[in-house]
N, C-alpha and C positions, 0 to 999 in steps of 0.2 A: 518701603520707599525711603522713607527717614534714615534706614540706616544706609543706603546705596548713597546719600545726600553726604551721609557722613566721612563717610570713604573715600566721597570725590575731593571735601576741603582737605582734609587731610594730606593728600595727594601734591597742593596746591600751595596752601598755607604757612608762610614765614613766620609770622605771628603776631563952725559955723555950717551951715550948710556949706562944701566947698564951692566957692563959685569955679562955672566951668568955663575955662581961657580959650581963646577965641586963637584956631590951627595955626600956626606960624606955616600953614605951606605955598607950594609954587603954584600960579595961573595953572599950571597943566603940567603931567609930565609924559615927557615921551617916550613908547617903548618899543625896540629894534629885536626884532628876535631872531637867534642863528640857523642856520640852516640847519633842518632834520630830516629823520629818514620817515617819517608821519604823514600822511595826508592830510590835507586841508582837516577833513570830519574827526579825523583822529586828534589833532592838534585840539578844535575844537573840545570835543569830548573829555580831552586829557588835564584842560584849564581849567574847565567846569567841575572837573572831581575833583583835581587841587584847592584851588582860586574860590570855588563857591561852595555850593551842600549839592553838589549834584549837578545833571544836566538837567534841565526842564523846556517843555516846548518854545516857549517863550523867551529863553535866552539865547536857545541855537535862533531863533530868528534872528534877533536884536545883531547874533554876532556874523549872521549870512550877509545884513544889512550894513553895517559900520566894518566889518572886517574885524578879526582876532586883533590886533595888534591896538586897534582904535578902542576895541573896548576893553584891554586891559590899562590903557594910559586910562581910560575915565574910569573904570578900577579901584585906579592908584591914584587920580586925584579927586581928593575930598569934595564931597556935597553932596545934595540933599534930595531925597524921594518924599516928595509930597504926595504922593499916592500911599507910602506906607504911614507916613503921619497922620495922614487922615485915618487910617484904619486905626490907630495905636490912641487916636481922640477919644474912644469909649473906655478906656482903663484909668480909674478916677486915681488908681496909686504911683502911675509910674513916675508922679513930677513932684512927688513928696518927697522933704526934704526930710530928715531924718528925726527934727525935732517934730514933725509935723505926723511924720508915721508914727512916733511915740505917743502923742499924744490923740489921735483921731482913731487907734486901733490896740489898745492897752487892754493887756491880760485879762478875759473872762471874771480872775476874782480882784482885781482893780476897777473893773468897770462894778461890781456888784457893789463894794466897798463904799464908791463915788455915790452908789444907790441908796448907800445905808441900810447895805444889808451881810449880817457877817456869810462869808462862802462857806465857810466850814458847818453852818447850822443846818438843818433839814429844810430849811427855806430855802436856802441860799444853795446847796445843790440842784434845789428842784429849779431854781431859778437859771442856775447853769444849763441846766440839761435844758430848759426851755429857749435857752439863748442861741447855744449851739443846732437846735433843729431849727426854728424859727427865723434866726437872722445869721445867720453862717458867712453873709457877706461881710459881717460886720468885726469878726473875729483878726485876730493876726495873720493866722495863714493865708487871708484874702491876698496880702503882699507877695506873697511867696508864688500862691496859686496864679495871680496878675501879670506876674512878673515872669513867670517860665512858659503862659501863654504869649507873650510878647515877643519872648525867645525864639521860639516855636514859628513863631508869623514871620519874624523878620528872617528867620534860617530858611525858609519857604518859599517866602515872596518876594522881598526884598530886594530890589533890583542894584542895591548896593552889596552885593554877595561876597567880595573880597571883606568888607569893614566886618563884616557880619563874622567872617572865617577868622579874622583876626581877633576882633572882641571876644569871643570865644576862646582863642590861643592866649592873649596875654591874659585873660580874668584866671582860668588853669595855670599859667605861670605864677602870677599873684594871687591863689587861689585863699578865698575866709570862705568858711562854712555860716550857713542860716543855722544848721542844727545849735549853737552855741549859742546860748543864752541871748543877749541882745544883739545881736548880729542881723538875725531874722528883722529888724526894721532897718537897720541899717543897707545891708547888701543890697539894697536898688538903689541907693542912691551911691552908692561902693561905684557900681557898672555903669552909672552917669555921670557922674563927677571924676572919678581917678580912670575909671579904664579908657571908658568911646570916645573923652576928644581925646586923648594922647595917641590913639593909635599910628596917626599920621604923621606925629609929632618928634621931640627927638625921645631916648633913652631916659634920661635925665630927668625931664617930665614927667614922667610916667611913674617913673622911679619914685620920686618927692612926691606925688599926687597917691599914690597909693600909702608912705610911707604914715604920713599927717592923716587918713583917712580915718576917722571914729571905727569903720567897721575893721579896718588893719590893725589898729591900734588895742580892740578891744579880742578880737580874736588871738591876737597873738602876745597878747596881756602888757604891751609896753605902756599903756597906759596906767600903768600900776606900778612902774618900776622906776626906784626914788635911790637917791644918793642913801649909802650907808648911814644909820645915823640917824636919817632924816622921821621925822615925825609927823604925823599930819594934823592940824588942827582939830580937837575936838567934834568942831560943829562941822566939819567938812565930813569926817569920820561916818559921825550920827548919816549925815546926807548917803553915805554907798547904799544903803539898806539893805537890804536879806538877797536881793539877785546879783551884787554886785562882786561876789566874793570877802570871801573875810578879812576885815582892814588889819589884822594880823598877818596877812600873808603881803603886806606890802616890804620894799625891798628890793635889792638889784635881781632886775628878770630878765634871762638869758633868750629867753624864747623868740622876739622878733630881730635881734641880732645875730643868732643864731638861721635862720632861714635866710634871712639878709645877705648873707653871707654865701650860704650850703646852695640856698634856690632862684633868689631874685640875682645875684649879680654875680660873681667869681666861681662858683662850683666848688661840690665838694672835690675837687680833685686838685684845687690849686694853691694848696700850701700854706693854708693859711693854719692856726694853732688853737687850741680853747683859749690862750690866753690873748690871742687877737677876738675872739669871739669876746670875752668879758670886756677888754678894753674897748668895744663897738659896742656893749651894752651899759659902759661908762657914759659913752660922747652919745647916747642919746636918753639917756634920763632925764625928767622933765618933761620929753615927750608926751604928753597926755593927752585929756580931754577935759573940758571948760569945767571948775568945779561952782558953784553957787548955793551958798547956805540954802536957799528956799526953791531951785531948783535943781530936777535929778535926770535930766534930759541925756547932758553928756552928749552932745549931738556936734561937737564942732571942737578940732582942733587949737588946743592951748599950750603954750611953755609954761611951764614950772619953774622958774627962776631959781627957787630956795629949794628944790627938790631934787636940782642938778647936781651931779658933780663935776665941780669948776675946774677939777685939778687936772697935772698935763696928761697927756696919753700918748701910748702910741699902739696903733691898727693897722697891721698888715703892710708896713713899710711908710705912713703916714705918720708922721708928729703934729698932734696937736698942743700947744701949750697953753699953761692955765688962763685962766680967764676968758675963754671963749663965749662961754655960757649957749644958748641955741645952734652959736655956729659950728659947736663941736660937731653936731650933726649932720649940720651944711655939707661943712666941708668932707667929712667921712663920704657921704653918696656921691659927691662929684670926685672923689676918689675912686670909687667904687664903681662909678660909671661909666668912667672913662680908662680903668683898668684892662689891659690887654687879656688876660683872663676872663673878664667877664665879654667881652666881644668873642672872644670863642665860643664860649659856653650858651652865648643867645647864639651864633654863627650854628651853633652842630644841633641847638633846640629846632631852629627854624627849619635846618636842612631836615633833619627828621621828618616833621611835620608835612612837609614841602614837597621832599623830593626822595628820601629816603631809609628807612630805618636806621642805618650805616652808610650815612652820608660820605661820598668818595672826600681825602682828606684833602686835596687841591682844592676843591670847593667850597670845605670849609674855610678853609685860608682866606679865599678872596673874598668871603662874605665878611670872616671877621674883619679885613683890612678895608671893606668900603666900610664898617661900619666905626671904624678908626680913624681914617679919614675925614669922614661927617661931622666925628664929634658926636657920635649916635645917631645920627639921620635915622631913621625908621626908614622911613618911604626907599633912601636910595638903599638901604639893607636889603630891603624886600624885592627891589629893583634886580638888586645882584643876583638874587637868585632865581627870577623869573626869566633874564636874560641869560643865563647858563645854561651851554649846554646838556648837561647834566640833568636837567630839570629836564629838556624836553627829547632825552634819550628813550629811546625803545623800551631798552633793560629796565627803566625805571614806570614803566607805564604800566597802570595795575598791580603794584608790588604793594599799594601801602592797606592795610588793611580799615574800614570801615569802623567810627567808635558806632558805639549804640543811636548818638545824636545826629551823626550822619550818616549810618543806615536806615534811619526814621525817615529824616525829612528827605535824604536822597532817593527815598521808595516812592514816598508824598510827589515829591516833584517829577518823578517820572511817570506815574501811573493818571497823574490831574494835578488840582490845584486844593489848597486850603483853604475853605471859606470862613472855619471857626474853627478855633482852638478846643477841644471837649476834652475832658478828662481822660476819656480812654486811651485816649493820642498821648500823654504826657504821663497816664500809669504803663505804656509800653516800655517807657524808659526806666522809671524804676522795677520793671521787671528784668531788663537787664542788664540791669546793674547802673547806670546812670544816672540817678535824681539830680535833676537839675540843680545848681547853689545849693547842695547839700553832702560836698564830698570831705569828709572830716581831716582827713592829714591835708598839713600846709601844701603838700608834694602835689594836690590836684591829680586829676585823674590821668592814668597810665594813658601813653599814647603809643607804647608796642599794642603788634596783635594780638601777640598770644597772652595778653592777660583777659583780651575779650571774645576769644575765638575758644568755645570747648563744645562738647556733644551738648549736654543741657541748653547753652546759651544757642544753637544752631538752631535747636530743633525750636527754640522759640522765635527765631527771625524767620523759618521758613513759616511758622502759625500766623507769624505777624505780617507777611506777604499775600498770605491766603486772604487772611481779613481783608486786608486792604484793598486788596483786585477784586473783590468781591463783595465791594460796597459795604461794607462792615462797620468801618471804621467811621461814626459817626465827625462832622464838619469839615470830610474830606470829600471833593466833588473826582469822579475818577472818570475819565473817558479812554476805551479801550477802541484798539481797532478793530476793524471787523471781522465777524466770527466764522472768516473761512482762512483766516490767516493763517500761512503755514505755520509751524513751529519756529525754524529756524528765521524765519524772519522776525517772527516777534521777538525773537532773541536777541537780531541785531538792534530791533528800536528798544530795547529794554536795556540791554547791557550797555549799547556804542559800540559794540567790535562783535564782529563771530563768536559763538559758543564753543568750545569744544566739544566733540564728537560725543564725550563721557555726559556730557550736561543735557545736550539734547536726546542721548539715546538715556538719561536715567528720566528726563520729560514726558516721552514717549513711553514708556513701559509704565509708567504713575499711570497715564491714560487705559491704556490697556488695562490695567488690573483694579479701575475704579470702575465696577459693576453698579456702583448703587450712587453718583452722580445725584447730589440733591439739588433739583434744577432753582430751586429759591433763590441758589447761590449764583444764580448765572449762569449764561452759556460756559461753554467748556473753555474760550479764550482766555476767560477768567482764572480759571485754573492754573493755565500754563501762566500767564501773566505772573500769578501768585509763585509759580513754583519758582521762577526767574528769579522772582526776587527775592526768595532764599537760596537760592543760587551759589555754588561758590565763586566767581566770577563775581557777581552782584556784592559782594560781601569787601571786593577791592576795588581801591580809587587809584 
């Protein structure tokens, strides 16, 4: 059966703590959409693959009731689910600020040390191993583990389903890894301070809010990178200590200028030189993070005055002349931001994302030019392309392939609702490929299909369908319809559109040839339910 499954995708398949600033956006905004060849449920269905993590029962009401067009203007204008906050009130780490997770969740052999006890002795492991079974809430990964059940809730539940789509896309465009030494306490407050309020917000924002970020700064080592020359105090020295890297390798570091450049704003395809990359990692040296003889926090954005270099430059058609000191930075990203170049290159990301793997090239145009017009507007970018034709063409419905994060929760929201986040929900993802805040290249996780669509990864979404229609999947509540429901219906309330003949008759024959039905699992609805949602079909938004 798995392999008849395989055949039919195939068939189918394309492939300080930062304070956070208060939205500069509009009372409301309003959205006029063009005529399509779609029906009402089709429109519906086709927003909700885009625009959220799925269709779920609860939103097709919401949208029966206010109409499509009413609930993507409240969408697109910012504010607030107090319903989801209140759920998000039992996670004691999501509002730690970075000096606060350093210090309330430090290293296993930090905490023993604080003990007066050495880790490395026979005590001091046994003392480990006892920490680790005992109090596991108490360890660092609590953060991590906290934080990607939170993800999980608000991709789910979340009646703000656009912020939620988006927070996801720009954290993957400005992507830092937890795997990386101190990052892991940083990255929640990375996703509360620079990413979720800017979304709304302009370019530019976003841009500098990530740019200044401790967890940006440390991930992509600019916090380390010093004018030629430059020495660093003795006693600041002593202060990096043993996880900070070796105060030898201080020096001009290409690395956040370098992505700056290739991923956050112009692309690598726009001409720009390594010697504009070095002169962009000229104009931001001194960039750092706070240094203090007697503390090793590093939790909050500092300039380096004496670590700069003052002298002039010039970056990708920019002249800086000397003496700027911090503003040589400044002003590089509002170059950078407002580069025609980089309004492409977010214009063809978005369309991707959006509307299509190879976004038609007229539509990119017009996205880049609202987004040129604005001055970076966000909102009216995203605007442009939810009002485009393009977007709500036939051709382009069902073409984009499902990542691992939106095959999860788009199964979760069709099948019931989330009540608790449990591990097995969140080790699905890293079974296929997806760990949450732990994807190591800057480049964030591929958004073609075909780096996540193969026979191995299939046959684990159709297992992880089965689970889940079949009550499996612990603090997911799943309500099915009733067990004399035909196939092909359950296939229209599962996908949003008709099956094709191939899907329902490879359905049909699973049944047939499943003689030994272990009924623990459920009626047989169950099954089909499951089989849907490995589905090839199931597998595209």
């Amino acid at each position: 059966m798995i392999r008849l499954w395989l055949v039919a995708f195939a068939s189918c398949a394309s492939a300080p703590a930062v304070p956070v600033p208060v939205r500069p956006t509009p009372l409301s905004v309003q959205v006029s959409l063009p005529a399509t060849g779609l029906s009402e449920a089709e429109r519906t269905t086709h927003a909700l693959n885009r625009l959220a993590f799925g269709p779920s029962g609860g939103d097709r009401q919401r949208i029966a009731a206010m109409g499509l067009e009413a609930w993507l203007s409240e969408q697109l204008t910012p504010g607030v689910d107090p319903a989801m906050d209140e759920r998000l009130s039992g996670f004691k780490t999501l509002d730690l600020s970075v000096a606060e997770a350093l210090r309330e969740f430090p290293r296993p052999d930090q905490r023993l040390k604080a003990m007066g006890v050495d880790p490395g002795s026979p005590a001091g492991q046994e003392a480990a191993r006892r920490l680790v079974k005992e109090s596991p809430e108490e360890l660092p990964r609590q953060l991590l583990i906290e934080l990607t059940q939170a993800k999980l809730l608000r991709a789910a539940t979340s009646k703000r389903q656009l912020e939620e789509v988006l927070v996801d896309f720009w954290f993957n465009h400005f992507n830092v890894s937890a795997e990386k030494n101190r990052v892991r306490w940083m990255v929640n407050a990375y996703e509360r301070e620079a990413i979720r309020p800017h979304v709304f917000g302009r370019f530019r924002e976003l841009l500098g809010a990530t740019a200044k970020h401790p967890a940006m700064l440390w991930y992509l080592d600019n916090w380390m990178s010093v004018r030629d020359g430059f020495e660093l105090p003795p006693a600041f020295r002593k202060s990096l200590g043993d996880d900070a890297g070796p105060p030898r390798a201080l020096g001009l570091n290409e690395n956040y200028a370098r992505e700056l450049l290739e991923l956050h704003t112009v692309g690598v395809n726009a001409g720009y030189t390594q010697a504009d990359v070095r002169e962009a990692a000229r104009a931001l040296t001194g960039w750092g993070l706070e240094l203090r003889q007697r503390q090793r926090d590093f939790a909050r954005f500092e300039f380096h005055r004496l670590a700069h270099d003052d002298g002039p430059k010039r970056v990708f058609g920019l002249e800086l002349p000397a003496g700027l000191g911090q503003d040589d930075g400044e002003r590089l990203l509002d170059h950078l931001a407002r580069h025609p170049a980089t309004a492409r290159h977010l214009a063809t990301k978005l369309c991707q994302r959006l509307v299509s793997e190879q976004p038609p090239p007229a539509l990119v145009d017009r996205v880049a030019a609202t987004f040129l017009r604005t001055d970076g507007d966000l909102t009216a970018t995203y605007l442009a392309v939810i009002e485009s034709p393009e977007f709500w063409s036939p051709a382009n419905v069902g073409t984009l392939t499902r990542t691992p994060l939106e095959f999860v929760v788009g199964a979760v929201r069709t099948v019931g609702t989330l009540d608790e986040v449990q591990r097995p929900l969140a080790a699905v993802l890293d079974q296929l490929g997806q760990p949450l805040y732990r994807c190591p290249p800057p480049t964030g996780y591929p958004e073609h299909g075909a780096h996540w669509i193969s026979a191995g990864a299939l046959v684990s979404r159709i297992n992880f369908g089965l689970r889940l229609a079949t009550g499996r999947i612990p603090g997911v509540e799943v309500a099915l319809p009733p067990k004399d429901t035909p196939v092909d219906v359950l296939a229209r309330d599962v996908l949003g559109r008709p099956a094709s003949a191939s899907t329902i008759a490879t359905v049909e024959r699973a049944l047939r040839q499943d003689d030994d039905v272990d009924e623990r699992r459920g009626p047989q609805v169950a099954k089909v339910v499951g089989l849907l949602l490995g589905s090839p079909e199931f597998q595209k938004q």
